[in-house]
C-alpha atoms as one frame of an Amber mdcrd trajectory, in Angstrom:
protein
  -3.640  18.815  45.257  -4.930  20.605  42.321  -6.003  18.307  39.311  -4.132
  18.406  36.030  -6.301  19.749  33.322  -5.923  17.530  30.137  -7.388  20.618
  27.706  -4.429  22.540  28.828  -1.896  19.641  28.503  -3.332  19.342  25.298
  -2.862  23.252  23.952   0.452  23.284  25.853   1.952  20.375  23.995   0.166
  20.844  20.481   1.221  24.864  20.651   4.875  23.951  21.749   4.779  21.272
  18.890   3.368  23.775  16.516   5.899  26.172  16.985   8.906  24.009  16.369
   7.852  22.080  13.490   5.298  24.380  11.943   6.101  27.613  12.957   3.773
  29.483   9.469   0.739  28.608  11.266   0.455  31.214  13.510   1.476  33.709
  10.628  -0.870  32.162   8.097  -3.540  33.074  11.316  -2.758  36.380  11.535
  -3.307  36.674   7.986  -6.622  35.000   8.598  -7.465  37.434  11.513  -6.566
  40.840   9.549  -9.163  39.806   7.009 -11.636  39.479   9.572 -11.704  35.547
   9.442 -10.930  32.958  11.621  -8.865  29.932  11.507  -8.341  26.826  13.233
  -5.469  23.575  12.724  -8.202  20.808  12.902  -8.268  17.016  12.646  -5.263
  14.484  12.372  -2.726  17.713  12.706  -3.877  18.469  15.704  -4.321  15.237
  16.982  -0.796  14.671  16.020   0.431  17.831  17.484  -0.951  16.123  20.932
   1.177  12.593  20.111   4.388  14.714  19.437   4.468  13.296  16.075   2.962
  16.883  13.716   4.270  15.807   9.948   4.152  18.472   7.422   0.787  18.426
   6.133  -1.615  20.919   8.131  -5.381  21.166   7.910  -7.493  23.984   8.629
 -10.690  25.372   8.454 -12.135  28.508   8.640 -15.019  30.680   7.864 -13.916
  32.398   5.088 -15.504  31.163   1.637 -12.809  29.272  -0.670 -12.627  32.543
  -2.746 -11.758  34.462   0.310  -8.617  31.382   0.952  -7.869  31.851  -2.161
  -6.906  35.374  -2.008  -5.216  35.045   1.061  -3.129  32.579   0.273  -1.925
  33.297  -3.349  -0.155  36.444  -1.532   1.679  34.428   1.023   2.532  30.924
  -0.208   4.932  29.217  -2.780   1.702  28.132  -4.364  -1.883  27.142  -4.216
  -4.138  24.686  -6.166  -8.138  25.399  -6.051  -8.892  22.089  -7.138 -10.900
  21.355  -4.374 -12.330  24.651  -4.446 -15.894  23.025  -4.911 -15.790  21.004
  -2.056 -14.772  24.519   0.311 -10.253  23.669  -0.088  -7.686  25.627  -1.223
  -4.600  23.868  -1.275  -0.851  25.861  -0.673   2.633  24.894  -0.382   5.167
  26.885   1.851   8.451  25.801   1.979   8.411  22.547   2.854   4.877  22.702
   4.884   1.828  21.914   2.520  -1.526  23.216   4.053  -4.942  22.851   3.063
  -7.681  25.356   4.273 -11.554  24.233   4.032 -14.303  26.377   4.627 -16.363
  25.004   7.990 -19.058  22.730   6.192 -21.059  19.757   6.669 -21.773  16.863
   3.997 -23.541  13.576   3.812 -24.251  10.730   1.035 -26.864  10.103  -1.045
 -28.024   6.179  -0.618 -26.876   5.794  -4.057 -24.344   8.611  -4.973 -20.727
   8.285  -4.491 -20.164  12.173  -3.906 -20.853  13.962  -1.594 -23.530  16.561
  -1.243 -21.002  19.972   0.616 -22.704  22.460   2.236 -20.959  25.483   3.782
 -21.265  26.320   7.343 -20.956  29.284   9.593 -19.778  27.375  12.617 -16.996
  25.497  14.267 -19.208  23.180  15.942 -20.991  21.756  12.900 -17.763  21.176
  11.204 -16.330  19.123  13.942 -19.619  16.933  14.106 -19.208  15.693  10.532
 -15.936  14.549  11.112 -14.649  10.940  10.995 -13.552  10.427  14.609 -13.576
  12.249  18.270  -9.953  11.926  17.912  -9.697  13.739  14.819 -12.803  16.294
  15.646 -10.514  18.243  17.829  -9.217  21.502  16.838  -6.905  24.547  17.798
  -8.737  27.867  17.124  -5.579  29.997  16.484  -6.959  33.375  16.130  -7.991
  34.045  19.213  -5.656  35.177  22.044  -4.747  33.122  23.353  -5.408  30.433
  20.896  -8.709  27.795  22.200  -8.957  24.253  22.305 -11.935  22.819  21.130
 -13.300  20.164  21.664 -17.015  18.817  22.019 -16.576  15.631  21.694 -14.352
  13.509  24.013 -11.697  13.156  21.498  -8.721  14.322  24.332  -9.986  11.169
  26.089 -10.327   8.798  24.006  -6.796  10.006  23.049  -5.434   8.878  26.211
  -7.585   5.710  25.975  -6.461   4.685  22.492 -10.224   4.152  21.245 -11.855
   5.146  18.010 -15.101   6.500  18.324 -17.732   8.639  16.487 -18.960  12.235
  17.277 -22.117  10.994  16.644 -24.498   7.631  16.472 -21.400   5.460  13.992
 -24.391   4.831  11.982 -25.138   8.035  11.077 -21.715   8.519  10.403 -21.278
   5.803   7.910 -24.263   6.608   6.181 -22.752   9.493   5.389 -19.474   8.634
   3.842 -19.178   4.803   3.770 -15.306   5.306   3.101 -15.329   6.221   7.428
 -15.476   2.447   7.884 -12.128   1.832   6.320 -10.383   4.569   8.170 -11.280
   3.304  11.160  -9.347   0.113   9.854  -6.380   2.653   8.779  -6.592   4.293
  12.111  -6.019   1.447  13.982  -3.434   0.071  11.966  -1.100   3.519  11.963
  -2.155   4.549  15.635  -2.320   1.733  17.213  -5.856   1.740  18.169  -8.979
  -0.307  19.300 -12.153   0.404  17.473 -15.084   1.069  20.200 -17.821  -1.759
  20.380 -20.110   0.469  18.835 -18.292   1.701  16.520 -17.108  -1.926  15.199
 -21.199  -3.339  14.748 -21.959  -0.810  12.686 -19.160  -1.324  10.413 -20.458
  -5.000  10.340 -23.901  -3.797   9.887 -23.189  -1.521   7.454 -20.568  -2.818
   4.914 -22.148  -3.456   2.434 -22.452   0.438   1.786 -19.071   0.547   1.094
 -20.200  -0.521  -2.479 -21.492   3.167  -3.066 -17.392   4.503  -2.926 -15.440
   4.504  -5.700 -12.420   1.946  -6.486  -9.763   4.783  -6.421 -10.891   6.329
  -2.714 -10.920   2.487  -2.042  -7.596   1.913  -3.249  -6.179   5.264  -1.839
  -8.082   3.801   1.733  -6.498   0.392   1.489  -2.808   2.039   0.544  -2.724
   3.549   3.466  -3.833   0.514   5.106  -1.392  -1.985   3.975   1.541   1.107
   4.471   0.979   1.364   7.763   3.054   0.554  10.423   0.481  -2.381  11.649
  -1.314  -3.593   8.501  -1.940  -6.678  10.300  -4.670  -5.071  12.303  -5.529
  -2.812   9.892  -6.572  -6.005   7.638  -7.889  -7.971  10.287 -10.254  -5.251
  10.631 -11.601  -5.645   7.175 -12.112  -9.340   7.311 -13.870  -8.973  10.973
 -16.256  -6.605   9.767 -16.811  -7.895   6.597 -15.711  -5.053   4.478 -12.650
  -7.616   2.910 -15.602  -9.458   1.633 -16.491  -6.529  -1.114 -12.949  -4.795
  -1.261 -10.637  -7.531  -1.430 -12.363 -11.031  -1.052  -9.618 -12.924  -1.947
  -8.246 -12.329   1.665 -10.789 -14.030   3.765 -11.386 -16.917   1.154  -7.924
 -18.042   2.449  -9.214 -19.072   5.363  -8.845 -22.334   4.559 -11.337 -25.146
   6.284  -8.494 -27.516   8.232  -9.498 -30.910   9.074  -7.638 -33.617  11.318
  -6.774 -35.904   7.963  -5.994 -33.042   5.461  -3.052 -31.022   7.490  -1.622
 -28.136   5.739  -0.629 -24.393   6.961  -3.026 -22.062   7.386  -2.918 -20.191
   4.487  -4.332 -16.819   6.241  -2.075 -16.701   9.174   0.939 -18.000   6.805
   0.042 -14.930   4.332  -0.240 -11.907   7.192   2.969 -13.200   8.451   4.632
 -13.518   5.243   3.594  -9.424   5.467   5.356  -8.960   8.103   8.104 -11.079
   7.996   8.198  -8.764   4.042   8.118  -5.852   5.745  11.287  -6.330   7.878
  13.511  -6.640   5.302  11.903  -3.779   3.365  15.540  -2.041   4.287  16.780
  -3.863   0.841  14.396  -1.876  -1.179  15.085   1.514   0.738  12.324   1.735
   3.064   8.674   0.729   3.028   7.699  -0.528  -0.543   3.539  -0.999  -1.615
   4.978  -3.280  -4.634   6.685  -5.805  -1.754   3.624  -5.558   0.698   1.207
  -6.134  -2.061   2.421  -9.419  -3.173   3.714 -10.990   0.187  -0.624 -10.160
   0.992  -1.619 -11.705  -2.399   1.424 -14.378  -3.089  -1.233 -17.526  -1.758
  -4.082 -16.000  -3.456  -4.665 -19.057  -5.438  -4.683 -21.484  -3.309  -8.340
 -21.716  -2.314  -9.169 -22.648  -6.186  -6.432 -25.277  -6.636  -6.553 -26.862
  -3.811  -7.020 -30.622  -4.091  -7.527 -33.309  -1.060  -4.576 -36.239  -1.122
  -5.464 -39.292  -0.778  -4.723 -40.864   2.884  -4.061 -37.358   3.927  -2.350
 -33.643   2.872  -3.190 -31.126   0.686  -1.570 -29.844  -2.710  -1.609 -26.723
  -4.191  -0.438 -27.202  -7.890   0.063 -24.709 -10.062  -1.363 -22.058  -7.411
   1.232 -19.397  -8.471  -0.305 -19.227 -12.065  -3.695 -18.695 -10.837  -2.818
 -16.449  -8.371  -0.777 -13.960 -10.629  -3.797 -13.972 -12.914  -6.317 -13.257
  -9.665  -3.839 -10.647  -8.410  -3.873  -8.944 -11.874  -7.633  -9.447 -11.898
  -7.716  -7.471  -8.213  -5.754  -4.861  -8.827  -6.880  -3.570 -12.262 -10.445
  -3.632  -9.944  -9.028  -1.067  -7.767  -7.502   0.942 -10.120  -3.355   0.696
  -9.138  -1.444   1.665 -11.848  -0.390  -0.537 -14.774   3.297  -0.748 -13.356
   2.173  -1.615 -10.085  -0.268  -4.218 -11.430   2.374  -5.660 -13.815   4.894
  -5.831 -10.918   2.785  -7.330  -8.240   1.418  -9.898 -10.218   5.197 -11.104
 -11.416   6.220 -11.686  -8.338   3.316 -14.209  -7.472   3.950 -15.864 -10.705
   7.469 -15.825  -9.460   7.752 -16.699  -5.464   7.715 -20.532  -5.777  10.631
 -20.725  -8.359  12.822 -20.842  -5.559  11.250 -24.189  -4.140  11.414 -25.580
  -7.403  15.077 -26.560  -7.107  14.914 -28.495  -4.000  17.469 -28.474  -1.698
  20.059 -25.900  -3.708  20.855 -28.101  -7.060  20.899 -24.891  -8.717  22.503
 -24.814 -12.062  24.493 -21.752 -13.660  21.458 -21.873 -16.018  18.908 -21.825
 -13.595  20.286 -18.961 -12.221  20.295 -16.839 -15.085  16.917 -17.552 -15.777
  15.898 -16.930 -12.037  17.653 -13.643 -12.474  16.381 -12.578 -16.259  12.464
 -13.827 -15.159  13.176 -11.398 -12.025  14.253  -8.921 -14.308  13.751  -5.099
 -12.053  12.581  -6.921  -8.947  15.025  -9.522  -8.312  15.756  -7.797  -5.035
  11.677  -7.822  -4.557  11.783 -11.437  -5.442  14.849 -11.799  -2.630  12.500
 -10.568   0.198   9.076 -12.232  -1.088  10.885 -15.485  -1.314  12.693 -15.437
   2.286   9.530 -13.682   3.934   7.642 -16.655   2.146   9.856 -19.393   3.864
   8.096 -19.767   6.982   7.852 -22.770   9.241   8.209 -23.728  12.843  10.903
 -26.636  12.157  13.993 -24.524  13.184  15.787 -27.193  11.310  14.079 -27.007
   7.726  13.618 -22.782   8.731  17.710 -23.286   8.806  18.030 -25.198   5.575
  16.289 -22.997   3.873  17.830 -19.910   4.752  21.178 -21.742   4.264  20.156
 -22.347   0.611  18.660 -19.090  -0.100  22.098 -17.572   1.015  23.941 -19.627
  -1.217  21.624 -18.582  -4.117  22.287 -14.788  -3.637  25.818 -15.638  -3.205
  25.823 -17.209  -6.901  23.834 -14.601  -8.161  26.457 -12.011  -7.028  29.398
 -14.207  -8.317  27.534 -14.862 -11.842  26.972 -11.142 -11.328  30.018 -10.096
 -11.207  31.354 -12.512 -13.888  28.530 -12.150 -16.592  26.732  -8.916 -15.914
  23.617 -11.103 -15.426  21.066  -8.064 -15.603  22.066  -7.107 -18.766  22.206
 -10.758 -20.217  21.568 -10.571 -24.153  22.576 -13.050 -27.170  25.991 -12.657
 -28.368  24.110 -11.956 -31.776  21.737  -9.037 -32.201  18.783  -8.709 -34.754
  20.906  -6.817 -37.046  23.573  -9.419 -37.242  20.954 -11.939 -37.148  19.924
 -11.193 -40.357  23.114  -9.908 -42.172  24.393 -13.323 -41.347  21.253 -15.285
 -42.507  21.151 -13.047 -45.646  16.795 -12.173 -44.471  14.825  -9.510 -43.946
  12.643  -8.704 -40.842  10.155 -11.269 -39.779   9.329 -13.865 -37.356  12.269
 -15.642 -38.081  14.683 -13.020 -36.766  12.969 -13.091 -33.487  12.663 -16.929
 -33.120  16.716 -16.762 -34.151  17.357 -14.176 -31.367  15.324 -16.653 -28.814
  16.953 -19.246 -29.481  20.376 -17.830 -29.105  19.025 -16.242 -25.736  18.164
 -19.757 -25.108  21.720 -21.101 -25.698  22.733 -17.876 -23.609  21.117 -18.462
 -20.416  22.199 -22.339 -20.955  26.021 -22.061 -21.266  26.925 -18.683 -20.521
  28.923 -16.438 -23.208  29.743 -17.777 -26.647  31.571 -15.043 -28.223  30.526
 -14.076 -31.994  32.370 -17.100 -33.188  30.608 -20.004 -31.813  27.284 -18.290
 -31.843  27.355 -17.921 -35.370  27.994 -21.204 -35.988  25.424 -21.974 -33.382
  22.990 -19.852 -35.273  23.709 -21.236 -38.952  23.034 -25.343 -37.962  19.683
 -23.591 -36.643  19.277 -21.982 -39.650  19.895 -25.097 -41.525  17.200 -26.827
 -39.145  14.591 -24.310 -39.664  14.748 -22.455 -42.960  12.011 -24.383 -44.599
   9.580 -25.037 -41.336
């Protein structure tokens, strides 16, 4: 019996994938090929072409110089961006299809620098040794007939094996671009993926040269991370290899020393499960959401500094919410997220034990509008955080809680429904504030308007009527202070 060949598995199912999904790339190579140039789909297209799962983004690389691409390409696609022109890509959109062709190259760090040096190169084969991963150093030479699959470096095996490893000594590799030691993390988390022993001590050995990458590939790095369809491996990574320690070292300082007088849940488990437990009920905010998986990760962050020893036994945790939101904001704004994201995040720490501040369900009409006003945009954000947060392996208190939380949302709705909570406002503005108080604008009007927002969220409506009366005996209270 003949054996299978997995090289032409490979071309037979990344060609027939090709074809349906991306059907431009063998046009855009015949364009390539009439102007005397070759071109290749390389990396994580190809790779994904093999797993059946090709998305719309396509890589290639070629000989031709960027200028070359560049001429190419402006005749045939939608559009093209030579941004990247300096590192050897020209960028193009086609329809839906958005393709990026690099000139073959090789490049490599400077100890200190956090760009890197790009060289162009006259061969396939160097290109596919710089890359980050065997798996992702394969590639489909499509000018040729018919079209070749290379690869030189195992990666159609270690395919089938699941395994990360590097075309090269990992070392070397890392040296080169530091930022390889967090894909490896991202790799495992989206693909499912182990990391080969190798491959794993010299991310441990070599962390500490993440510090030469910049905060925004960082961020962009751990994005992808935390989006993927496993971040729990993908951040068990970091912490393993130490790279958490530098990126995001608020994650492994919640691993919490337990002892047999001082019980209390362990904080790191509690938060990656929060995570997931988040991200299955991610359907309420339309799909996966970075604002929901950043705080269910960061929601305990405070912990570790306000945690106090009781005595006889148990540990407390007071106040952790307030120094958490601040760490979060702290965190983020060192990674460079955006403002809204930061401001987001960091609310719904502040916000996730307001819940379990009113026991077992003595909620108040009051307390609900202010639960819903504080929430503000991410009430439905603060929904999933707070059920996501309510973990615990009494079935019985797991019940209660869930029970409680229902009834919650089920006032919200009604108060909803009665009171338009989301748009809750006094039943004076600023204008009337002062036409009735006979004053101009100052401090006073706004201290007028919060206190009749106070009176608001207390008792519900109070028509014009009452609220001006409501308004004048404060008046009468506060004039002269």
């Amino acid at each position: 019996m003949t054996a299978v060949d997995p090289r032409s598995v490979a071309i037979d199912i990344a060609m027939a994938e090709l074809s349906a999904r991306a059907p431009i790339a063998a046009e855009l190579a015949d364009l390539y090929a009439q102007a005397g140039f070759t071109l290749a789909l390389v990396g994580g297209p190809v790779r994904d072409a093999i797993l059946g799962r090709l998305g719309n983004d396509l890589d290639f690389t070629t000989n031709a110089r960027p200028e070359d691409s560049k001429k190419i390409l402006k005749k045939w696609a939608d559009a093209i961006w030579d941004t990247g022109a300096a590192f050897g890509t020209i960028a193009a959109k086609v329809g839906e299809i958005t393709i990026e062709v690099t000139t073959y190259r090789s490049e490599s760090y400077d100890p200190d620098s956090r760009k890197p040096d790009v060289d162009f190169g006259d061969s396939i084969e160097g290109d596919l040794l710089r890359r980050d991963f065997t798996v992702n150093a394969m590639a489909l030479e499509l000018t040729t007939n018919p079209p070749t699959f290379i690869d030189l470096h195992g990666g159609i095996n270690d395919l089938a094996r699941k395994v990360l490893r590097t075309p090269g000594k990992a070392t070397d590799s890392f040296s080169d671009d530091p930022l390889r030691m967090m894909r490896a993390a991202r790799f495992a988390a989206q693909l499912n993926f182990e990391i080969d022993p190798e491959v794993a001590t010299a991310m441990s050995d070599m962390a500490g040269r993440i510090s030469i990458i910049s905060a925004e590939r960082v961020r962009d790095e751990f994005t992808k991370i935390i989006m993927s369809n496993n971040p729990r491996l993908g951040l068990l990574i970091l912490v393993e290899s130490g790279l958490a320690d530098l990126i995001l070292p608020e994650l492994p300082k919640l691993r919490l020393e337990i002892d047999e007088h001082h019980h209390h849940k362990d904080v790191y488990e509690h938060t990656l499960t929060v995570l997931e437990l988040a991200i299955q009920h991610e359907d309420r905010l339309g799909g996966p959401n970075l604002v929901i998986r950043l705080a269910a990760l960061l929601h305990d962050v405070g912990k570790p500094k306000t945690r106090e020893l009781i005595p006889g036994g148990g540990v407390s945790f007071h106040h952790h919410e307030v120094v958490g939101s601040r760490m979060t904001k702290e965190r983020l704004r060192a990674l460079r997220f955006s403002n809204e994201i930061i401001a987001d995040v960091t609310q719904l720490v502040f916000l996730h034990l307001r819940f379990h501040g009113y026991g077992s369900g003595e909620w108040t009409d009051s307390a609900v509008r202010r639960y819903v006003r504080d929430a503000d945009h991410l009430l439905e954000h603060l929904h999933v955080l707070t059920r996501a947060d309510c973990t615990t392996r009494n079935q019985r208190k797991a019940a209660a809680l869930a029970a409680s939380y229902d009834s919650l949302e089920k006032r919200i709705a009604e108060l909803m429904a009665e009171e338009e909570l989301n748009k809750i406002r006094p039943d004076l503005d600023g204008g009337a504030i002062m036409q009735i108080l006979g004053i101009k604008p100052s401090p006073l009007v706004g201290k007028a308007y919060q206190y009749l927002l106070d009176l608001r969220l207390d008792q519900g409506p109070l028509g014009e009527e009452r609220a001006t009366a409501e308004l004048l005996k404060w008046w009468e209270a506060n004039k002269n202070a």
